[in-house]
C-alpha positions as CSV (number, residue, x, y, z in Angstrom):
1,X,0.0,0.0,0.0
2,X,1.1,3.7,-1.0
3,X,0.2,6.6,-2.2
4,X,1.6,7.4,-5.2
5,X,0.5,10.6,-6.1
6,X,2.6,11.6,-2.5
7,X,5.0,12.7,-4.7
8,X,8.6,14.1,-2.5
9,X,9.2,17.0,-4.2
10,X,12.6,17.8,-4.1
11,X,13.4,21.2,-1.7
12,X,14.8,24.3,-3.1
13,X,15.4,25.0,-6.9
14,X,14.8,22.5,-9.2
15,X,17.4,24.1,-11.8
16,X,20.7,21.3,-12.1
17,X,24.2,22.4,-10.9
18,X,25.3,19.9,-13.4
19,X,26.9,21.4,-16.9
20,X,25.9,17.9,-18.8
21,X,22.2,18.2,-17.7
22,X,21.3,21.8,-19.3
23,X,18.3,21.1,-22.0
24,X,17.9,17.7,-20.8
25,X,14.6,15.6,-21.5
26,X,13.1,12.8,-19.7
27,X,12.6,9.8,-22.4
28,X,11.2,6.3,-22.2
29,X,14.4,4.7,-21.8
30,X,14.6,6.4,-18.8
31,X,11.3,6.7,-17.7
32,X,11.1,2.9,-17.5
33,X,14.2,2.5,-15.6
34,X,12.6,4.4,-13.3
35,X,9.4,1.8,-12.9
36,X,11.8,-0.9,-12.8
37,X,13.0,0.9,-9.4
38,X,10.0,1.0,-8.3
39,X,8.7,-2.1,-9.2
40,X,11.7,-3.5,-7.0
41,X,9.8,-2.7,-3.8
42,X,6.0,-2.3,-4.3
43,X,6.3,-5.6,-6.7
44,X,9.1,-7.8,-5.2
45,X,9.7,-6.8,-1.4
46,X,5.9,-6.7,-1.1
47,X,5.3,-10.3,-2.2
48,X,5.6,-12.0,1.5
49,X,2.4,-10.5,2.8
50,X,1.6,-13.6,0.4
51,X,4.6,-15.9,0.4
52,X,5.9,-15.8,4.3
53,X,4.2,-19.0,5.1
54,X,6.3,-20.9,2.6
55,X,9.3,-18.8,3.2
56,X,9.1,-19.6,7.1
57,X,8.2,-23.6,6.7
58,X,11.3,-23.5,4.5
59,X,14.0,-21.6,6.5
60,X,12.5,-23.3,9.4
61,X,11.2,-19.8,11.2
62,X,8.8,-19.5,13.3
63,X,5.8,-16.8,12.9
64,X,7.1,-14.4,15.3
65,X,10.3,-13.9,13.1
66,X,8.7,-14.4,9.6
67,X,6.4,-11.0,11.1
68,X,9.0,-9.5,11.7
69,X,10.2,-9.8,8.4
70,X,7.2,-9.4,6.7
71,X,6.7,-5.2,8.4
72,X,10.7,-4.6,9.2
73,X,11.1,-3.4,4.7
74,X,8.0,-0.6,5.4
75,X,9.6,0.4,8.9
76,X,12.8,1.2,6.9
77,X,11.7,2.5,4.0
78,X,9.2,4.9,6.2
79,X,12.4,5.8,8.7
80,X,14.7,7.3,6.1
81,X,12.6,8.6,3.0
82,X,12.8,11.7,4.3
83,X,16.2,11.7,5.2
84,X,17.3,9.7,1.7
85,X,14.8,12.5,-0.7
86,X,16.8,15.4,1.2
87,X,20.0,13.6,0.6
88,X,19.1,13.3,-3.1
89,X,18.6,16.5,-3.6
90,X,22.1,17.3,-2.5
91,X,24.3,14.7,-3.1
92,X,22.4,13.8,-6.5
93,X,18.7,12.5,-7.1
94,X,20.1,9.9,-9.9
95,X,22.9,9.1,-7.5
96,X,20.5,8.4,-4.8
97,X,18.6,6.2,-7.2
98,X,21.8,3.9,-8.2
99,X,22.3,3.8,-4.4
100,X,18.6,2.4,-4.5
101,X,19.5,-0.3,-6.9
102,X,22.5,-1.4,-5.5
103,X,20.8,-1.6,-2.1
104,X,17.9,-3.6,-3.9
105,X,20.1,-6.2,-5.4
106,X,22.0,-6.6,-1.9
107,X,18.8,-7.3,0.2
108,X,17.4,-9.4,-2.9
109,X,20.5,-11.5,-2.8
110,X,20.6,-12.2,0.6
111,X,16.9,-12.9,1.1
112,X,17.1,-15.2,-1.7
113,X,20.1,-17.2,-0.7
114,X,19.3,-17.4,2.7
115,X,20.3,-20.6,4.5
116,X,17.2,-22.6,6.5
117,X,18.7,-23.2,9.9
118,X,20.6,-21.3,12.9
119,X,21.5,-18.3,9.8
120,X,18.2,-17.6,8.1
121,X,17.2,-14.7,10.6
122,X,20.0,-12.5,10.1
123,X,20.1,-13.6,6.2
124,X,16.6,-12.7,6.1
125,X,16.2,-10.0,8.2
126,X,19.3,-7.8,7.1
127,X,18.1,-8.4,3.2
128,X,15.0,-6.8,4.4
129,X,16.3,-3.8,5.7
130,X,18.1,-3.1,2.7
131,X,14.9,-3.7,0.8
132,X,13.7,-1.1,3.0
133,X,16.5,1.5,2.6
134,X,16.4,0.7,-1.3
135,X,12.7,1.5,-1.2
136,X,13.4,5.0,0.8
137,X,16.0,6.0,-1.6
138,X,14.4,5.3,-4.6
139,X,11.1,6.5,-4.2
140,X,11.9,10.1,-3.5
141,X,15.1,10.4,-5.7
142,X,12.9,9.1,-8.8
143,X,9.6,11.3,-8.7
144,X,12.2,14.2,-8.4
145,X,13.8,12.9,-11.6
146,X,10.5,13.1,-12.8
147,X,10.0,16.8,-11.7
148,X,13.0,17.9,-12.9
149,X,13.5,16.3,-16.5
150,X,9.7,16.1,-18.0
151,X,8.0,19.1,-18.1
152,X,3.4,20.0,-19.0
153,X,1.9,16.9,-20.4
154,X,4.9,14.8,-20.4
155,X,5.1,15.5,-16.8
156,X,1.5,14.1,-15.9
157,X,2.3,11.1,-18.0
158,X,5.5,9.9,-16.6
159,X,3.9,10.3,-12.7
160,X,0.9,8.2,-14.0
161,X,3.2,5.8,-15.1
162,X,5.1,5.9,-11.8
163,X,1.8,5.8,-10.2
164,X,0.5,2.8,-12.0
165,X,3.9,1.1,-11.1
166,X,3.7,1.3,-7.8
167,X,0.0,0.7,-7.3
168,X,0.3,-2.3,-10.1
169,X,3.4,-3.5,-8.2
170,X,1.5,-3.4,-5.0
171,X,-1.8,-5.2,-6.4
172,X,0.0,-7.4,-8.3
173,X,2.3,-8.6,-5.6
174,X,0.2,-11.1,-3.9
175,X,-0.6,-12.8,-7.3
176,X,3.2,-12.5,-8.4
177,X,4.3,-14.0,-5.6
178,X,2.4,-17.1,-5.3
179,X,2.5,-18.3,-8.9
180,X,6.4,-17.9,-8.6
181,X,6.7,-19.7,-5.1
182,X,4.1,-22.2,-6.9
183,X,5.4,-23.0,-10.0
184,X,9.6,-22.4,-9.3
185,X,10.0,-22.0,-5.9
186,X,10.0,-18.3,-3.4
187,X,13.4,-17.8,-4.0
188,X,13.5,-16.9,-7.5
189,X,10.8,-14.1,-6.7
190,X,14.1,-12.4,-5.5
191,X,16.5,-13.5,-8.0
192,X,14.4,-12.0,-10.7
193,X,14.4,-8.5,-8.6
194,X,18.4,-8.9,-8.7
195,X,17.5,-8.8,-12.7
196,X,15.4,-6.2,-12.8
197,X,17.4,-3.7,-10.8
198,X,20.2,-4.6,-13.3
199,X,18.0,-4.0,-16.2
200,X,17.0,-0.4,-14.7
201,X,21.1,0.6,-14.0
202,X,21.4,-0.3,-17.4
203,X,18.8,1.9,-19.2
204,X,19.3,4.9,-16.8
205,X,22.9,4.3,-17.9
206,X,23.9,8.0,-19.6
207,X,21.2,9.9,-17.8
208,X,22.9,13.3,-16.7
209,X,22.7,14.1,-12.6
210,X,19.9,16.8,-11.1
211,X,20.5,18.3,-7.7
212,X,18.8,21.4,-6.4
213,X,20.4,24.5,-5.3
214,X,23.0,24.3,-2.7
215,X,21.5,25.3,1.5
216,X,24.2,27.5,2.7
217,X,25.1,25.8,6.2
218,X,23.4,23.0,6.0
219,X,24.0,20.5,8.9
220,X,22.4,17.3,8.7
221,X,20.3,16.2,11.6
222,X,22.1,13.0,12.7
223,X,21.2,12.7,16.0
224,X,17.3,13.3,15.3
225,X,17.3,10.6,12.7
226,X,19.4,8.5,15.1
227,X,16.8,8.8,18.4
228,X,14.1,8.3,15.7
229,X,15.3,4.9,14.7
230,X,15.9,4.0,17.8
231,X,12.6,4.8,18.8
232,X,10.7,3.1,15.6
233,X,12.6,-0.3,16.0
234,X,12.4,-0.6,19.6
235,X,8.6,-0.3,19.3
236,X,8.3,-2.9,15.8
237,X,10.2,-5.4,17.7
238,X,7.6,-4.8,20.7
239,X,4.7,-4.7,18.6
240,X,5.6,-8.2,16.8
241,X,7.2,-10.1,19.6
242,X,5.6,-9.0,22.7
243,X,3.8,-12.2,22.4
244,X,6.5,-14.2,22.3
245,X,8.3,-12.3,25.3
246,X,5.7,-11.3,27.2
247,X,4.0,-8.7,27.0
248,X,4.8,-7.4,30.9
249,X,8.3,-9.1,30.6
250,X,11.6,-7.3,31.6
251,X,12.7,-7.7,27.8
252,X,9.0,-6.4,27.0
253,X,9.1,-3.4,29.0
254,X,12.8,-2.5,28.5
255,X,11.4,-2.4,24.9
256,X,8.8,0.1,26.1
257,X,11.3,2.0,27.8
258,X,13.8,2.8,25.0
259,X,10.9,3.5,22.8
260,X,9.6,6.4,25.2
261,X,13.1,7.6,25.9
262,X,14.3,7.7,22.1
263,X,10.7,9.1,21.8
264,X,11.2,11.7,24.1
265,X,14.7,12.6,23.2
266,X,13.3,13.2,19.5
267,X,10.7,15.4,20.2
268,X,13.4,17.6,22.2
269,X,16.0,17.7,19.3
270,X,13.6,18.3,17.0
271,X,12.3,21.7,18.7
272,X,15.5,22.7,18.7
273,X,17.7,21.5,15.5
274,X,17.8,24.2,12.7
275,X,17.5,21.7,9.9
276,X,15.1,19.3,11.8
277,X,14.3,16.4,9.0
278,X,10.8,16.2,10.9
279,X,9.4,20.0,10.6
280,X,7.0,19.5,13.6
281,X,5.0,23.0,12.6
282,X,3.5,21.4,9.4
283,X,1.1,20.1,12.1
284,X,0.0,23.5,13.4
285,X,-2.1,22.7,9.8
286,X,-5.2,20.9,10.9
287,X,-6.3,19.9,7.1
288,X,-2.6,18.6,6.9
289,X,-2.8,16.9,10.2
290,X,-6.1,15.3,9.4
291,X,-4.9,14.2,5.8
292,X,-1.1,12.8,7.4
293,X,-3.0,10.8,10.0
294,X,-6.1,8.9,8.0
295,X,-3.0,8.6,5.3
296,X,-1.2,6.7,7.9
297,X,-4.5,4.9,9.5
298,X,-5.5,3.8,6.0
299,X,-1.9,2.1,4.8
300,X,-2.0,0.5,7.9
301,X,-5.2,-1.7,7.0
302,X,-2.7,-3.2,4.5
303,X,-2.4,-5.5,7.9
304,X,-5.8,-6.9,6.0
305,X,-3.5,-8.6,3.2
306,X,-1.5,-10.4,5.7
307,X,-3.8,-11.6,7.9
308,X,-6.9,-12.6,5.0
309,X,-4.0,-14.5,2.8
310,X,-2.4,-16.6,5.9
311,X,-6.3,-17.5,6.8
312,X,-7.1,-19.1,3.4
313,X,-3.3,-20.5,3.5
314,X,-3.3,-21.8,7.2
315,X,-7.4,-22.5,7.6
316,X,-8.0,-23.1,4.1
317,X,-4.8,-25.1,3.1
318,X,-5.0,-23.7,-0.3
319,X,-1.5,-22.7,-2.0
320,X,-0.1,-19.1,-2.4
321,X,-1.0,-19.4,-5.7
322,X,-4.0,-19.8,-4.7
323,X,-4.6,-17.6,-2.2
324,X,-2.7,-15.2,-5.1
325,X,-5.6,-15.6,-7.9
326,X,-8.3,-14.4,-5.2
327,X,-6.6,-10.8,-4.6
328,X,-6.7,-10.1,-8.8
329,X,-9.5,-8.0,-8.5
330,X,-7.4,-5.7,-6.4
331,X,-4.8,-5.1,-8.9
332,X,-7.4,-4.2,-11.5
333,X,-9.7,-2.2,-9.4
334,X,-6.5,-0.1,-8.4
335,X,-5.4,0.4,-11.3
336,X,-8.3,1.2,-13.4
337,X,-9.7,3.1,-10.5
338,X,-7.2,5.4,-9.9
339,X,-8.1,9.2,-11.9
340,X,-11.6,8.2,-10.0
341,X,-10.2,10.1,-7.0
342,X,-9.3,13.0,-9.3
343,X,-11.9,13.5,-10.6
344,X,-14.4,13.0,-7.9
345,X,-11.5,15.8,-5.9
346,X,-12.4,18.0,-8.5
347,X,-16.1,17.7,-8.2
348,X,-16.7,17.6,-4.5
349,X,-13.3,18.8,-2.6
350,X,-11.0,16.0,-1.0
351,X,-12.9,15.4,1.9
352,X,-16.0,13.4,0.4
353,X,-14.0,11.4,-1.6
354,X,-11.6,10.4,1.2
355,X,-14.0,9.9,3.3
356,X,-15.7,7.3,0.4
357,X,-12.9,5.9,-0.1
358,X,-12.3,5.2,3.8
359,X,-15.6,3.5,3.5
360,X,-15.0,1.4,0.8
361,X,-11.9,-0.1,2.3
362,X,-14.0,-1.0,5.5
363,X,-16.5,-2.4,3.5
364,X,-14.1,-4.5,1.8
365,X,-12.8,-5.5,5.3
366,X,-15.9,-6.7,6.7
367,X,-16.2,-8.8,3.3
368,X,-13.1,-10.6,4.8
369,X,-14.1,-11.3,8.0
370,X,-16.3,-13.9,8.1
371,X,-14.4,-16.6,8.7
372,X,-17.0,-19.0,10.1
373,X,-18.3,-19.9,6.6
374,X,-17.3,-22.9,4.9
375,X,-14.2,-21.8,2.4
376,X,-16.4,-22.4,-0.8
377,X,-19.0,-19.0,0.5
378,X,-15.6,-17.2,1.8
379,X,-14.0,-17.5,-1.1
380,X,-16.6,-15.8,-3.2
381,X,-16.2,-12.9,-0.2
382,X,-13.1,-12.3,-0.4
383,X,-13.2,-11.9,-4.4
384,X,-15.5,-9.2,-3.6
385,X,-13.5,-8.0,-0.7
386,X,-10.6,-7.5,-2.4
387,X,-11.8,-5.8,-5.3
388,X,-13.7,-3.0,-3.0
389,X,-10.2,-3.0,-1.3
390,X,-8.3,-1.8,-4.3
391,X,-11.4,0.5,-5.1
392,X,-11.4,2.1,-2.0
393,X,-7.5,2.7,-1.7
394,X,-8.1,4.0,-5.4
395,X,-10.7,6.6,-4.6
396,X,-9.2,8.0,-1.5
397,X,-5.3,8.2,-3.0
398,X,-5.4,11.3,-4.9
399,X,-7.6,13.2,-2.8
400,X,-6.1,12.5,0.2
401,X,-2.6,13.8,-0.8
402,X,-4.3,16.7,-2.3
403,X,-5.7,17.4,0.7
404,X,-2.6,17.5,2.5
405,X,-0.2,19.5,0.3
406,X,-2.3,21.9,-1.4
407,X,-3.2,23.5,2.9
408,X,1.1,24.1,2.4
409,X,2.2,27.1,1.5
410,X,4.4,26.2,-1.7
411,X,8.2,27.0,0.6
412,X,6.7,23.9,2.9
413,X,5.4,21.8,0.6
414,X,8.5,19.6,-0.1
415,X,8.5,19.0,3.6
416,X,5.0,18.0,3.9
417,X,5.2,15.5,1.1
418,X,8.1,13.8,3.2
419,X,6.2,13.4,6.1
420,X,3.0,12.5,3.9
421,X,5.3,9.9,2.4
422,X,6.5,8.7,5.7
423,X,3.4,8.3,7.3
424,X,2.1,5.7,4.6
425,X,5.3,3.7,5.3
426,X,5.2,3.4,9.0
427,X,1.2,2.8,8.7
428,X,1.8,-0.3,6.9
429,X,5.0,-1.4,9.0
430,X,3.3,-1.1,11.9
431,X,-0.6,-2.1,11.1
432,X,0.8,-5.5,9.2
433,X,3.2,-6.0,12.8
434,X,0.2,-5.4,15.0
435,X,-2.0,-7.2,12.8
436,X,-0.2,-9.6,12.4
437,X,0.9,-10.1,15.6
438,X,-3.1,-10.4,16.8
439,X,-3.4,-13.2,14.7
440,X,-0.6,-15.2,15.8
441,X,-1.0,-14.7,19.4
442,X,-4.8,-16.0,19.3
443,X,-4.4,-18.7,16.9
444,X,-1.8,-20.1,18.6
445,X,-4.1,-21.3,21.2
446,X,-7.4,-22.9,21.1
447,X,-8.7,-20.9,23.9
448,X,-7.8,-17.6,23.3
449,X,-10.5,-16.3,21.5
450,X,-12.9,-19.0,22.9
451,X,-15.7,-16.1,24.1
452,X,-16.6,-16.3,20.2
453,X,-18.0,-19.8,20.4
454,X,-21.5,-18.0,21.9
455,X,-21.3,-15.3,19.3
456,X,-20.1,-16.7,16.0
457,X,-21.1,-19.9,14.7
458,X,-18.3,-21.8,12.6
459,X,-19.3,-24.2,10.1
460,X,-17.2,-27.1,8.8
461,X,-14.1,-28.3,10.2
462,X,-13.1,-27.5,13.7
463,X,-9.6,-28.2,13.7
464,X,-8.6,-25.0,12.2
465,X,-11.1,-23.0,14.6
466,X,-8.1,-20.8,16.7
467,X,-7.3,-19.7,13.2
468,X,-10.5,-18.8,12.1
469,X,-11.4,-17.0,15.2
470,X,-8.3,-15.3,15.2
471,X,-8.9,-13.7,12.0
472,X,-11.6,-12.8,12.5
473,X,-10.6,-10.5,15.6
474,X,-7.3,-8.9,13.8
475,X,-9.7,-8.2,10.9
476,X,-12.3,-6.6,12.8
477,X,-8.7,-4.7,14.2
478,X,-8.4,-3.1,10.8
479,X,-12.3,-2.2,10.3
480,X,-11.6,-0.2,13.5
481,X,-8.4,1.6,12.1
482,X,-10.4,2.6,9.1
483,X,-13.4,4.1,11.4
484,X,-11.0,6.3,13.4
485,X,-9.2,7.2,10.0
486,X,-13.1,8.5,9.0
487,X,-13.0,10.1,12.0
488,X,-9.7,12.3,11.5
489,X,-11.3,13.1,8.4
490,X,-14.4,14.4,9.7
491,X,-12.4,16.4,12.0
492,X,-10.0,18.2,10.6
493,X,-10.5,18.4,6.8
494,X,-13.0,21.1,5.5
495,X,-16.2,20.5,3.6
496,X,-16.1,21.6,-0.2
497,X,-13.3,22.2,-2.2
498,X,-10.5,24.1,-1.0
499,X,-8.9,27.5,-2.9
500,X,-5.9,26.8,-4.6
């Protein structure tokens, strides 16, 4: 999940300092290098929201660290894009994207090598991160491109290109990945991302560099990122493991600690650091706020993938590929869906739509929940459900970002996509860890959700009831998250449309 109209734009003046990039024009070549880097994370890293039950039976993990793996790519992608689309603009936007690539292939490589046994977490979970990192550098470094090397109508083409790469990549992923695991094995999901990241080095190969305009005494915010880190891992690892710890464990709670601490420590350098990376007065914007937050409340119902696929794969026993074929109708629905948003922001002002759209996607969740029928009546569900999911995401994109960049006044705006960026990132790190982590702590015992007996019925078999009951509760999780996400809507964004 994304937005991929939240376009990073880069800060300062978008005019080159490099002699070999005067009267420069984007072209295909290099406009499809650029999907290719994008396709490396929303297509490839996003496949094991689909594939980690086959990935963990074969490395011999458990769920705990296969969850883990799963939300730790978004955590680090959402961490540093900020960080990696300021970086860009200084040290060089198609720099930044090589850096991308190279980062890709690393992660890709290691994930898809990784040994089963005492070496597949680090293996696994250190590809991941790169993923991650490859993802944050990309991302902003290559909608910048865009900005600075297409220009009118070319430039609306080559971000609806991007756009439908990401979204495609993202719909597609679930299908992707389980006919490759099917049919040749998980691995060489990751071996043909090495290929691709090759393939888009090699046709951005010649492409001239684009930085914008020197800061004068710039000093980058080290220790802010730093505590921020800090703060986000600490609290992942709590999120997905506290089960497995403890949840009132010393390890638990020391985890609690040095995520209020780092937390803390943030907030303080922040108010103080000249070049902050996190410009906490964007907020002081209550349309902004609004948009930021449902932004992040809505990615994280991507939790909804994770926990819907391992229920047909776990309760069901049918097959990624499978599981893969039923999530189609979000791929297409996404896709073809996506100038809806526009057009309905143009009509009726981003608020309608975004709130629509927020109601769509719980719609789509409550299509996915009832797992107490028999698989042949959830199947037809979650056909359904999935297409209203893509529909929903589709409606409220556009809108949504609207919404929160045009409130900006144009010298904050660069910042504001950042943290707009950022916040659909962390949402889905952390809704598929918490989701996730619902779902395995309750299906791992019979009787942990055993107050649903008197409330839900469950036809057919019985032996997979802890799963069924348990997705059942970390779906209705997500219905909740898109409620309060219309309710931060409601709130804070203004009826009609707003004046440009």
């Amino acid at each position: 999940m994304n937005d991929p109209t939240g376009a990073v734009q880069p800060k300062g003046d978008m005019t080159s300092e490099s002699n070999g990039s005067v009267g420069f024009q984007g072209n295909d070549k290099l406009l499809f290098g650029i999907i290719l880097g994008v396709l490396t994370f929303w297509l490839f890293a996003n496949t094991m929201l689909n594939i980690a039950p086959d990935m963990g039976k074969d490395l011999g993990l458990d769920s705990n660290a296969m969850n883990i793996a799963v939300s730790i790519t978004s955590l680090f992608s959402g961490i540093f894009i900020v960080v990696m689309g300021g970086l860009a603009d200084r040290v060089g936007r198609l720099k930044m994207v090589r850096i991308g690539f190279y980062l890709s292939i690393l992660g890709s490589l290691l994930v898809g090598f990784a040994p089963s046994g005492a070496m597949a977490s680090a293996f696994l979970l250190i590809g991941r991160a790169l993923q991650g990192l490859s993802g944050a550098c990309i991302m902003p470094a290559s909608l910048a491109l865009v900005s600075a090397y297409w220009t009118g109508a070319a430039r609306q083409r080559a971000v609806s290109f991007w756009s439908i790469g990401s979204w495609g990549g993202s719909g597609l992923s679930a299908l992707f990945g389980g006919l490759v695991a099917q049919n040749l094995g998980w691995r060489y999901i990751f071996y043909a991302s090495v290929v691709v990241a090759i393939i888009g080095l090699m046709l951005m190969h010649g492409t001239p560099e684009s930085k914008a305009k020197a800061q004068p005494n710039y000093k980058f915010d080290f220790a802010g990122v730093l505590c921020f880190m800090i703060a986000m891992v600490a609290l992942e690892i709590f999120a997905t493991q506290g089960n497995k710890l403890g949840w009132t464990s010393l390890y638990a709670l020391i985890l609690v600690a040095v995520t209020v601490i780092f937390g803390l420590l943030f907030f303080r350098i922040e108010g103080h650091a000249p070049a902050a990376f996190i410009d906490f007065t964007l907020f002081h914007n209550t349309t902004f706020t609004g948009a930021t937050i449902s932004n992040f409340l809505l990615n994280a119902v991507s939790g909804t993938m994770i926990v819907s696929l391992e229920l047909i794969q776990m309760g069901g026993n049918m097959t990624a590929q499978q599981a893969g074929f039923l999530t189609l109708g979000y791929a297409i629905a996404i896709i073809a869906f996506i100038r809806v948003g526009e057009k309905l922001l143009q009509r009726f002002g981003a608020r309608k739509p975004m709130i629509w759209g927020c109601l769509v996607t719980g719609l789509s969740i409550l299509f996915l929940t009832p797992a107490n029928l028999m698989l042949s009546d959830y199947k037809i569900l979650a056909i359904i459900g999935y297409t209203l999911f893509g529909l929903g995401l589709a409606i409220y994109a556009t809108p949504s970002t609207d919404a929160a960049l045009s409130s900006l006044p144009a010298t904050q705006t660069g910042s504001g996509s950042g943290i707009y960026k950022m916040a659909s990132s962390l949402g889905a790190a952390f809704g598929v860890a918490i989701s996730a982590a619902i779902f395995t702590a309750l299906s791992a015992s019979a009787d942990s959700a055993h107050w649903l007996d008197g409330v839900i019925t469950f036809q057919g078999r019985q032996d997979n009831l802890a799963v069924r009951q348990a997705a059942v509760i970390a779906l209705m999780f997500n219905v909740f998250m898109a409620a309060v996400a219309i309710m931060s809507i409601m709130l804070t964004v203004p009826k009609g449309k707003q004046k440009s």
